[in-house]
mmCIF file of the N, C-alpha and C atoms, coordinates in Angstrom:
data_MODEL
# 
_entry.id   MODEL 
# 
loop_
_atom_site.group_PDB 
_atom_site.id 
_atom_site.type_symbol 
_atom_site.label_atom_id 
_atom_site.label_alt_id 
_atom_site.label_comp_id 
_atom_site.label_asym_id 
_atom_site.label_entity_id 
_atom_site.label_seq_id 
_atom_site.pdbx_PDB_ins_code 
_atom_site.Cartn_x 
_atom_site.Cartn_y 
_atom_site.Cartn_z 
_atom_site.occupancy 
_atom_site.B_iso_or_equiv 
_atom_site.pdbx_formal_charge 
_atom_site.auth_seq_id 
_atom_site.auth_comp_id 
_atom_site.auth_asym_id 
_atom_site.auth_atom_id 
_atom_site.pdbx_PDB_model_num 
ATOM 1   N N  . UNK A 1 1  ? -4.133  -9.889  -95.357  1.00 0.00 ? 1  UNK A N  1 
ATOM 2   C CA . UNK A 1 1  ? -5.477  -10.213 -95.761  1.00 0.00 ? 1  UNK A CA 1 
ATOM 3   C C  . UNK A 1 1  ? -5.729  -11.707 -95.566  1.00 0.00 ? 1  UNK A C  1 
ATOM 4   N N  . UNK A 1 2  ? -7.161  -11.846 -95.329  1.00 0.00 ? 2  UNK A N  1 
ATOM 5   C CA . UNK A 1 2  ? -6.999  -13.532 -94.853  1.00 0.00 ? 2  UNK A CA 1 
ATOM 6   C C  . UNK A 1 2  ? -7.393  -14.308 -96.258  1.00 0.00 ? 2  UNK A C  1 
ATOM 7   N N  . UNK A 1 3  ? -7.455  -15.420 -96.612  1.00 0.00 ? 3  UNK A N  1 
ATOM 8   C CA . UNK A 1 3  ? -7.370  -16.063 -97.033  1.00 0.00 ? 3  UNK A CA 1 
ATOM 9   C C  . UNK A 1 3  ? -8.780  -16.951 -97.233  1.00 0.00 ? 3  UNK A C  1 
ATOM 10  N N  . UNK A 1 4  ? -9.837  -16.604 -97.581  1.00 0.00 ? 4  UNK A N  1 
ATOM 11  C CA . UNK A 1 4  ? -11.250 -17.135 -97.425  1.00 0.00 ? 4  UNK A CA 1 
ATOM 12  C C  . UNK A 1 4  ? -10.820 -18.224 -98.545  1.00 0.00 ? 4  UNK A C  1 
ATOM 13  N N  . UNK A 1 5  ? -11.074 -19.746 -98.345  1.00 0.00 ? 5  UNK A N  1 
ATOM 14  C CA . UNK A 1 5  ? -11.601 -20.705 -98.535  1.00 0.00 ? 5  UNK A CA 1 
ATOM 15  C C  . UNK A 1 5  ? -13.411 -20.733 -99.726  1.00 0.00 ? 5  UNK A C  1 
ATOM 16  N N  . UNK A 1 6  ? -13.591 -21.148 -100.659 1.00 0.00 ? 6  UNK A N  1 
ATOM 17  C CA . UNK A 1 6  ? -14.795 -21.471 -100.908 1.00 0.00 ? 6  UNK A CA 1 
ATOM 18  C C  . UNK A 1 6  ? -15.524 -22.812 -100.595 1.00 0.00 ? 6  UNK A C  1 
ATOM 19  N N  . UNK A 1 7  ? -14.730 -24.035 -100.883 1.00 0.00 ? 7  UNK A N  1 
ATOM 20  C CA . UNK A 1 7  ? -15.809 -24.665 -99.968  1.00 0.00 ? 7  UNK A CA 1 
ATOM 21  C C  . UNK A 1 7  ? -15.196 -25.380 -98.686  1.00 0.00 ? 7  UNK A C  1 
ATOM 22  N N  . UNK A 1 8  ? -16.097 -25.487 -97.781  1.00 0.00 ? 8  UNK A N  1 
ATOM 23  C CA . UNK A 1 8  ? -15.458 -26.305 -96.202  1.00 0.00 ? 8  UNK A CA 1 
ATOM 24  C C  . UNK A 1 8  ? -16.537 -27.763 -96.413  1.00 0.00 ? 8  UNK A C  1 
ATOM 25  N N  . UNK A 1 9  ? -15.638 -28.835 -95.941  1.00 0.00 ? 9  UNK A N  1 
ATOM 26  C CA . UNK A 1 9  ? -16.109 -29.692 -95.816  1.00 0.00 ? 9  UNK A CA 1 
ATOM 27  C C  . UNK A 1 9  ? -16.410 -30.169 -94.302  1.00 0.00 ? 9  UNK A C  1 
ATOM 28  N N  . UNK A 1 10 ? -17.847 -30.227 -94.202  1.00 0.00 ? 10 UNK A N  1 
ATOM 29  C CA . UNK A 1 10 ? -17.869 -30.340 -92.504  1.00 0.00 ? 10 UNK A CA 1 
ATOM 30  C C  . UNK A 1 10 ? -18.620 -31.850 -92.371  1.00 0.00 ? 10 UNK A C  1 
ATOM 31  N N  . UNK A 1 11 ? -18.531 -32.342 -91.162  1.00 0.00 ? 11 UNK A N  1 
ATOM 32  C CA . UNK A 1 11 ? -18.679 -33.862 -90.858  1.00 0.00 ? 11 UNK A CA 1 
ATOM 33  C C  . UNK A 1 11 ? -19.924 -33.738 -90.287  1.00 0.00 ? 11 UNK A C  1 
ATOM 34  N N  . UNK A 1 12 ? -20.795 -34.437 -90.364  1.00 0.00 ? 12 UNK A N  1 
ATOM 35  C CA . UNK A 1 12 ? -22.205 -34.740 -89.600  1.00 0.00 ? 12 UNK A CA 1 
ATOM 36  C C  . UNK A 1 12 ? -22.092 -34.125 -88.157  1.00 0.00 ? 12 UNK A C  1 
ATOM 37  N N  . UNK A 1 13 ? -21.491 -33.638 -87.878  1.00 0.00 ? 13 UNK A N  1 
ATOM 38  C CA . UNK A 1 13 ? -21.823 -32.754 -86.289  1.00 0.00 ? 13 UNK A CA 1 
ATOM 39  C C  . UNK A 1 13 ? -20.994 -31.966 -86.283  1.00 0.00 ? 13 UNK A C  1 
ATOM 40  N N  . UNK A 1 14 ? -21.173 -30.803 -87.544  1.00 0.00 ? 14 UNK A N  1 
ATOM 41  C CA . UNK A 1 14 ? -20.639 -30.162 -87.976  1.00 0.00 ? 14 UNK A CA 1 
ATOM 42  C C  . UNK A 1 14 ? -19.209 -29.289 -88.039  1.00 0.00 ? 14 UNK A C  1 
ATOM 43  N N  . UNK A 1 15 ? -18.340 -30.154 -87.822  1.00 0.00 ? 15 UNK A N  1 
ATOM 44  C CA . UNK A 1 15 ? -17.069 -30.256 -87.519  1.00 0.00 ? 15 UNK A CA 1 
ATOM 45  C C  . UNK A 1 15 ? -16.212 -29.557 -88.908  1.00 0.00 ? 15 UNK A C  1 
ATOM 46  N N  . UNK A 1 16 ? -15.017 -28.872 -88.840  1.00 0.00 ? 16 UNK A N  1 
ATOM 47  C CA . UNK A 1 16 ? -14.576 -28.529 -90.078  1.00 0.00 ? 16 UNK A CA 1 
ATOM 48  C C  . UNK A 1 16 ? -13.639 -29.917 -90.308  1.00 0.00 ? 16 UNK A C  1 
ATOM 49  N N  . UNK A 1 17 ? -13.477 -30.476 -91.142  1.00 0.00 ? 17 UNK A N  1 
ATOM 50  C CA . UNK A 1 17 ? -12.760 -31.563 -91.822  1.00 0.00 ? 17 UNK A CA 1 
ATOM 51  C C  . UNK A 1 17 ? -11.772 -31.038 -92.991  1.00 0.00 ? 17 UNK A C  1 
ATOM 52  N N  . UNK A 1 18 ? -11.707 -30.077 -93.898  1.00 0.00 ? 18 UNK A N  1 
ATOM 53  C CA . UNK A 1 18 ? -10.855 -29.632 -94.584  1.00 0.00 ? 18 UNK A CA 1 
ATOM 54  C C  . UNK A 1 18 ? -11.593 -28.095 -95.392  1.00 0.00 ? 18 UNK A C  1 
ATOM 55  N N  . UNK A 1 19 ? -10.609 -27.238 -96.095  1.00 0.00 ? 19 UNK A N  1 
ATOM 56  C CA . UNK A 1 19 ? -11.107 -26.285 -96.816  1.00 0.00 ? 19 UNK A CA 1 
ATOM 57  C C  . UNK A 1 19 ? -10.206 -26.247 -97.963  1.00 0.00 ? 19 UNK A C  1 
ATOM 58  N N  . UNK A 1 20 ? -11.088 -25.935 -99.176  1.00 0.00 ? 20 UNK A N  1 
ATOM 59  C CA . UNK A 1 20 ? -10.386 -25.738 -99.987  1.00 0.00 ? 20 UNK A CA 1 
ATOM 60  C C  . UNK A 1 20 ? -10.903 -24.211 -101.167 1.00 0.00 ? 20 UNK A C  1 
ATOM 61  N N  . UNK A 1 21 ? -10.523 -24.510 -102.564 1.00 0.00 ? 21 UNK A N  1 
ATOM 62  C CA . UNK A 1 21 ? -10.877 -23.826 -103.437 1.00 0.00 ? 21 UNK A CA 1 
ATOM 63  C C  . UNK A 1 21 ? -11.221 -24.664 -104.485 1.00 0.00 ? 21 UNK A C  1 
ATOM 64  N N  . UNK A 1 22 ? -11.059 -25.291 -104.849 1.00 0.00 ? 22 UNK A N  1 
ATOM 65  C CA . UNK A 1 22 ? -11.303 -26.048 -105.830 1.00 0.00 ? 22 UNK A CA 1 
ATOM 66  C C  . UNK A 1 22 ? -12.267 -27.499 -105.380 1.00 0.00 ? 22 UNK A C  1 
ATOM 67  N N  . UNK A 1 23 ? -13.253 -28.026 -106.683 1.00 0.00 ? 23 UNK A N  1 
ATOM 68  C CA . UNK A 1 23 ? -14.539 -28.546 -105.940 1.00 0.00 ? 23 UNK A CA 1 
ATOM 69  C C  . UNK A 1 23 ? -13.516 -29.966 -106.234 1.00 0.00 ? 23 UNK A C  1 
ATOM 70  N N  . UNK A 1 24 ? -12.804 -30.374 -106.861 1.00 0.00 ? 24 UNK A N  1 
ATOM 71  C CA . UNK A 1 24 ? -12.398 -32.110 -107.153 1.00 0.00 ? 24 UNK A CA 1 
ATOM 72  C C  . UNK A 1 24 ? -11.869 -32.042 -105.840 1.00 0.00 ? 24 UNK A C  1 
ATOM 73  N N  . UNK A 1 25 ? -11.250 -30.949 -105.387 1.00 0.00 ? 25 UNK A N  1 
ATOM 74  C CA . UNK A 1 25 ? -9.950  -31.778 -104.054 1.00 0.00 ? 25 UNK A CA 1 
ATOM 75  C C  . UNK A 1 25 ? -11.271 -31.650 -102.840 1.00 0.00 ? 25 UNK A C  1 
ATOM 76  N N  . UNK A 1 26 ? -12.186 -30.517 -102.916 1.00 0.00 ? 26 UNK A N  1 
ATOM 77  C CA . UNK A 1 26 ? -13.109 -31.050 -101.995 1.00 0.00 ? 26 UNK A CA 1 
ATOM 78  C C  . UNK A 1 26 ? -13.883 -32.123 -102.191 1.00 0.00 ? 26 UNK A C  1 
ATOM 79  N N  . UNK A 1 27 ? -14.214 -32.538 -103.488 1.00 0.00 ? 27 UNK A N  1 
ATOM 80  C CA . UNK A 1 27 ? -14.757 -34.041 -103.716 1.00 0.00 ? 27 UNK A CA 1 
ATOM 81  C C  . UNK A 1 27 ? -14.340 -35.135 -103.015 1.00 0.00 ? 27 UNK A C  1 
ATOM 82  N N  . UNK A 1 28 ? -12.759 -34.995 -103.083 1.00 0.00 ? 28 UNK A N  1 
ATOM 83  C CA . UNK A 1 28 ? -11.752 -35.981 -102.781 1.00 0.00 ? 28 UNK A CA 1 
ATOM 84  C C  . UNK A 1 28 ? -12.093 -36.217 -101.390 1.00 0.00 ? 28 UNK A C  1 
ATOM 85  N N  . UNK A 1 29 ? -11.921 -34.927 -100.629 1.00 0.00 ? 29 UNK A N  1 
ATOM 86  C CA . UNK A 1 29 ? -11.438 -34.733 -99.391  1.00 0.00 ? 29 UNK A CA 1 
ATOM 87  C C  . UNK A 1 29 ? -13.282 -35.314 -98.317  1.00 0.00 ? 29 UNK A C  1 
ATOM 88  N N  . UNK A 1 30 ? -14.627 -35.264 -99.085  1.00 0.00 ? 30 UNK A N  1 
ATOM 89  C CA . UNK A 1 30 ? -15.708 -35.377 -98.938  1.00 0.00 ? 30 UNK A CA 1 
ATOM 90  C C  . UNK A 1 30 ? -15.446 -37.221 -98.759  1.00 0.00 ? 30 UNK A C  1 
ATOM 91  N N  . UNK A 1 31 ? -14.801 -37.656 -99.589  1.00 0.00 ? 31 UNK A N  1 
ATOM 92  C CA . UNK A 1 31 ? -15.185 -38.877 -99.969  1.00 0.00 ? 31 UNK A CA 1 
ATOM 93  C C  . UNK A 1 31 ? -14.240 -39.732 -99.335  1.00 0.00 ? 31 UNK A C  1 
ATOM 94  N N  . UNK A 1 32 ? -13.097 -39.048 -98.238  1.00 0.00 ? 32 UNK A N  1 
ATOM 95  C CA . UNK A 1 32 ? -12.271 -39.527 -97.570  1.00 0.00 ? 32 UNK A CA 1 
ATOM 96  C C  . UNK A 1 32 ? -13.125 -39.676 -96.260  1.00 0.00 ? 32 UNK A C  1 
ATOM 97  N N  . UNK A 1 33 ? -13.677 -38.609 -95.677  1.00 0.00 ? 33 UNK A N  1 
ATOM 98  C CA . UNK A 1 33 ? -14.455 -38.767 -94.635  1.00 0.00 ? 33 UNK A CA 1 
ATOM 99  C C  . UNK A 1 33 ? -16.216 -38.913 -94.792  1.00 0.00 ? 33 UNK A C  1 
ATOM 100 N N  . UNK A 1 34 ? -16.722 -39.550 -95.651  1.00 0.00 ? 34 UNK A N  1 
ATOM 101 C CA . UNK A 1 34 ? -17.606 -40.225 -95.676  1.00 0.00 ? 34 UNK A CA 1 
ATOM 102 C C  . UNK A 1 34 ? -18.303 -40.901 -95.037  1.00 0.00 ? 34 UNK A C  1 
ATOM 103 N N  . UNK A 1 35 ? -17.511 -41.842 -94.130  1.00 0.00 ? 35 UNK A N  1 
ATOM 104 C CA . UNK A 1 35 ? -18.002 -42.507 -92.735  1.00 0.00 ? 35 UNK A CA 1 
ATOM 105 C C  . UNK A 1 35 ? -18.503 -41.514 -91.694  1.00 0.00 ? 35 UNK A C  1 
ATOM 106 N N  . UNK A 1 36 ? -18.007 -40.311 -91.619  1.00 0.00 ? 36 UNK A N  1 
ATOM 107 C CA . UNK A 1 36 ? -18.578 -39.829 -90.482  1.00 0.00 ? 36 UNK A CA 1 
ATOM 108 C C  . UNK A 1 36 ? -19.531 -38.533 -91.120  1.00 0.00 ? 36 UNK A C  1 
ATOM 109 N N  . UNK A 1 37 ? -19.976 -38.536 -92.346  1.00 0.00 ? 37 UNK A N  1 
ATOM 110 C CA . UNK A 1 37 ? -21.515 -38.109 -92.687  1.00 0.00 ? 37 UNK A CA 1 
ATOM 111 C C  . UNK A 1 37 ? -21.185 -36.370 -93.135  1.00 0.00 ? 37 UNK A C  1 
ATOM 112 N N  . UNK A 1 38 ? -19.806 -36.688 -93.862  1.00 0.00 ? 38 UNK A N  1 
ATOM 113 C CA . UNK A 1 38 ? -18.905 -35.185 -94.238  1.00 0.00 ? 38 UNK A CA 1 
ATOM 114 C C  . UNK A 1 38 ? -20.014 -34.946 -95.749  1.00 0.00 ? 38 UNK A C  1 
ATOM 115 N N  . UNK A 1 39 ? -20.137 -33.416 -95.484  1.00 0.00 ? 39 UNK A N  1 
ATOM 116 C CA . UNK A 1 39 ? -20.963 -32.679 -96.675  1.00 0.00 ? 39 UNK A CA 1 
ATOM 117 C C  . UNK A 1 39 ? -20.143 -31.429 -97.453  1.00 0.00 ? 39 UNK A C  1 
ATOM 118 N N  . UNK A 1 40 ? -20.758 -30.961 -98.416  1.00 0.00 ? 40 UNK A N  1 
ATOM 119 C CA . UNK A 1 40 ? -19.565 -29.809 -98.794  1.00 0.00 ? 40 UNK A CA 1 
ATOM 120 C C  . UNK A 1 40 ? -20.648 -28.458 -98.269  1.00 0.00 ? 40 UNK A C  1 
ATOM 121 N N  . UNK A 1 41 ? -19.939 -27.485 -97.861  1.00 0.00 ? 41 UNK A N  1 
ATOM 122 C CA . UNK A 1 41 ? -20.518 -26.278 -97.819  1.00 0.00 ? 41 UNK A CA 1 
ATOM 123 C C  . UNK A 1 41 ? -20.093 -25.153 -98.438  1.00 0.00 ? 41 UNK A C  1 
ATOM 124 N N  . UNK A 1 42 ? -21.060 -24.927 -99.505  1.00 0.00 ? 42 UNK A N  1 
ATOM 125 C CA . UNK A 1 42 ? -20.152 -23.717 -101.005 1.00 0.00 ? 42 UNK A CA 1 
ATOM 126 C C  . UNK A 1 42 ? -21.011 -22.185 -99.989  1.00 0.00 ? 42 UNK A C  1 
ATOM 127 N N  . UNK A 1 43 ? -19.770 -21.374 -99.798  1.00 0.00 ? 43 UNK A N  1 
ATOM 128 C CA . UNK A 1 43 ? -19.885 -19.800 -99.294  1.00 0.00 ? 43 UNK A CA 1 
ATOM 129 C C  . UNK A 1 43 ? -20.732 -19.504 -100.364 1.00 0.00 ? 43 UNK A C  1 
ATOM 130 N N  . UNK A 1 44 ? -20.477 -19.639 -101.923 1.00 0.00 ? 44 UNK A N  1 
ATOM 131 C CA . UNK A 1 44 ? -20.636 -18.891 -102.555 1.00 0.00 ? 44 UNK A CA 1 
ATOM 132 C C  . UNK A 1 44 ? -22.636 -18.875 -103.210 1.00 0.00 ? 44 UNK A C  1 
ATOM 133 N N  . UNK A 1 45 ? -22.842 -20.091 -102.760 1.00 0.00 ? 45 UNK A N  1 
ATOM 134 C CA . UNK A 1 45 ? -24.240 -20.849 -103.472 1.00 0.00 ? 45 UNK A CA 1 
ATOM 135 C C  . UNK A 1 45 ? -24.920 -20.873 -102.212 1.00 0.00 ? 45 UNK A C  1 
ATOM 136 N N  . UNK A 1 46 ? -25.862 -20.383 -102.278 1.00 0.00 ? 46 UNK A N  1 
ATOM 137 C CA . UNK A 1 46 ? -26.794 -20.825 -100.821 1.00 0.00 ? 46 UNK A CA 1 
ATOM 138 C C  . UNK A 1 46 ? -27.834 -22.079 -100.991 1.00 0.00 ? 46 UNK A C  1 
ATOM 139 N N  . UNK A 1 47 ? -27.632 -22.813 -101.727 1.00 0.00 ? 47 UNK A N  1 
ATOM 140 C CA . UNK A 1 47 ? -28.013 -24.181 -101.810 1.00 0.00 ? 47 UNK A CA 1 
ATOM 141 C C  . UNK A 1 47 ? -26.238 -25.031 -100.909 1.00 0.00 ? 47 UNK A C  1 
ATOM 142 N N  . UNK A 1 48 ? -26.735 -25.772 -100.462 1.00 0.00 ? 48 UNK A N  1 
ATOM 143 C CA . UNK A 1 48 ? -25.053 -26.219 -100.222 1.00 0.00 ? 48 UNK A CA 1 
ATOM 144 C C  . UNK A 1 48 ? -25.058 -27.918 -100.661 1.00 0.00 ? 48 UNK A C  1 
ATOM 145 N N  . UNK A 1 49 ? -24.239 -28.373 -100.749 1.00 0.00 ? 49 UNK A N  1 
ATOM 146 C CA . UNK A 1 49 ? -24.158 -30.066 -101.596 1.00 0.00 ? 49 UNK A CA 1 
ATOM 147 C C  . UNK A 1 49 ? -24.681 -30.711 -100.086 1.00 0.00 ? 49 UNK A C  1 
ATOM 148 N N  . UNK A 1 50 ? -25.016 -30.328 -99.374  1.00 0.00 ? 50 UNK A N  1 
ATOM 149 C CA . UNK A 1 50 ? -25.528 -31.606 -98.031  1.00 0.00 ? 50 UNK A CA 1 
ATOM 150 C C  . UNK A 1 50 ? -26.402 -32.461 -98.412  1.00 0.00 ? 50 UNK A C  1 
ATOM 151 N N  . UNK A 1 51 ? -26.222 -33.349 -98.326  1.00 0.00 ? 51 UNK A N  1 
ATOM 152 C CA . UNK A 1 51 ? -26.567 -35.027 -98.135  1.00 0.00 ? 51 UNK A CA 1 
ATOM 153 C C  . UNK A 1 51 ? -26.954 -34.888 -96.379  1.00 0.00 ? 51 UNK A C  1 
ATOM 154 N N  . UNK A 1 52 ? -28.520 -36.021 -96.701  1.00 0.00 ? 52 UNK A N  1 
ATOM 155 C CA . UNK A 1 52 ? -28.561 -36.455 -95.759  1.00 0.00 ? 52 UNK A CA 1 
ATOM 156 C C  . UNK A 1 52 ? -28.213 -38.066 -95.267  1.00 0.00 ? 52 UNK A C  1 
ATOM 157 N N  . UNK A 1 53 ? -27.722 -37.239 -93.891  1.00 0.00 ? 53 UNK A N  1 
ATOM 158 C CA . UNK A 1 53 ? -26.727 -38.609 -93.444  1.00 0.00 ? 53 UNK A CA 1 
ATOM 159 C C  . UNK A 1 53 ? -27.611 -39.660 -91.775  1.00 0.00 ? 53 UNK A C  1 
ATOM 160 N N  . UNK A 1 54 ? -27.589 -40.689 -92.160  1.00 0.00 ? 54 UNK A N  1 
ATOM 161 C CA . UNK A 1 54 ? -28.669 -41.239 -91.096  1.00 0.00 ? 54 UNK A CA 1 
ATOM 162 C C  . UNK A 1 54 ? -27.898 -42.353 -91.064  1.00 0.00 ? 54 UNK A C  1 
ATOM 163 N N  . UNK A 1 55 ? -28.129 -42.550 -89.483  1.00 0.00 ? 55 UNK A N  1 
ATOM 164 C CA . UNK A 1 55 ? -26.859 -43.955 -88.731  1.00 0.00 ? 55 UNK A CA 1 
ATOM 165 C C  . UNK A 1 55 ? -27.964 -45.171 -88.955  1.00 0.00 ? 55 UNK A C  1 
# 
């Protein structure tokens, strides 16, 4: 059985950057790649935490 992830953190050109289950280590993991305009995307909420990101 696979292993679904709840949130993916993807980078401003929508790149996967990490997945996790838990929202602090995706916090973490959001706030590591920051520079390149990383958002969280929750499967579970169809609102998703995206920030808009402008160069």
């Amino acid at each position: 059985m696979k292993n679904k992830k709840r949130y993916r953190i993807l980078n401003s050109k929508d790149k996967m950057v990490g997945q996790t289950d838990d929202i602090e280590e995706a916090l973490k993991i959001k706030e590591e790649f920051k520079h390149e305009g990383a958002y969280i995307d929750d499967k579970k909420s169809k609102k998703s935490h995206r920030k808009a990101y402008f160069r």
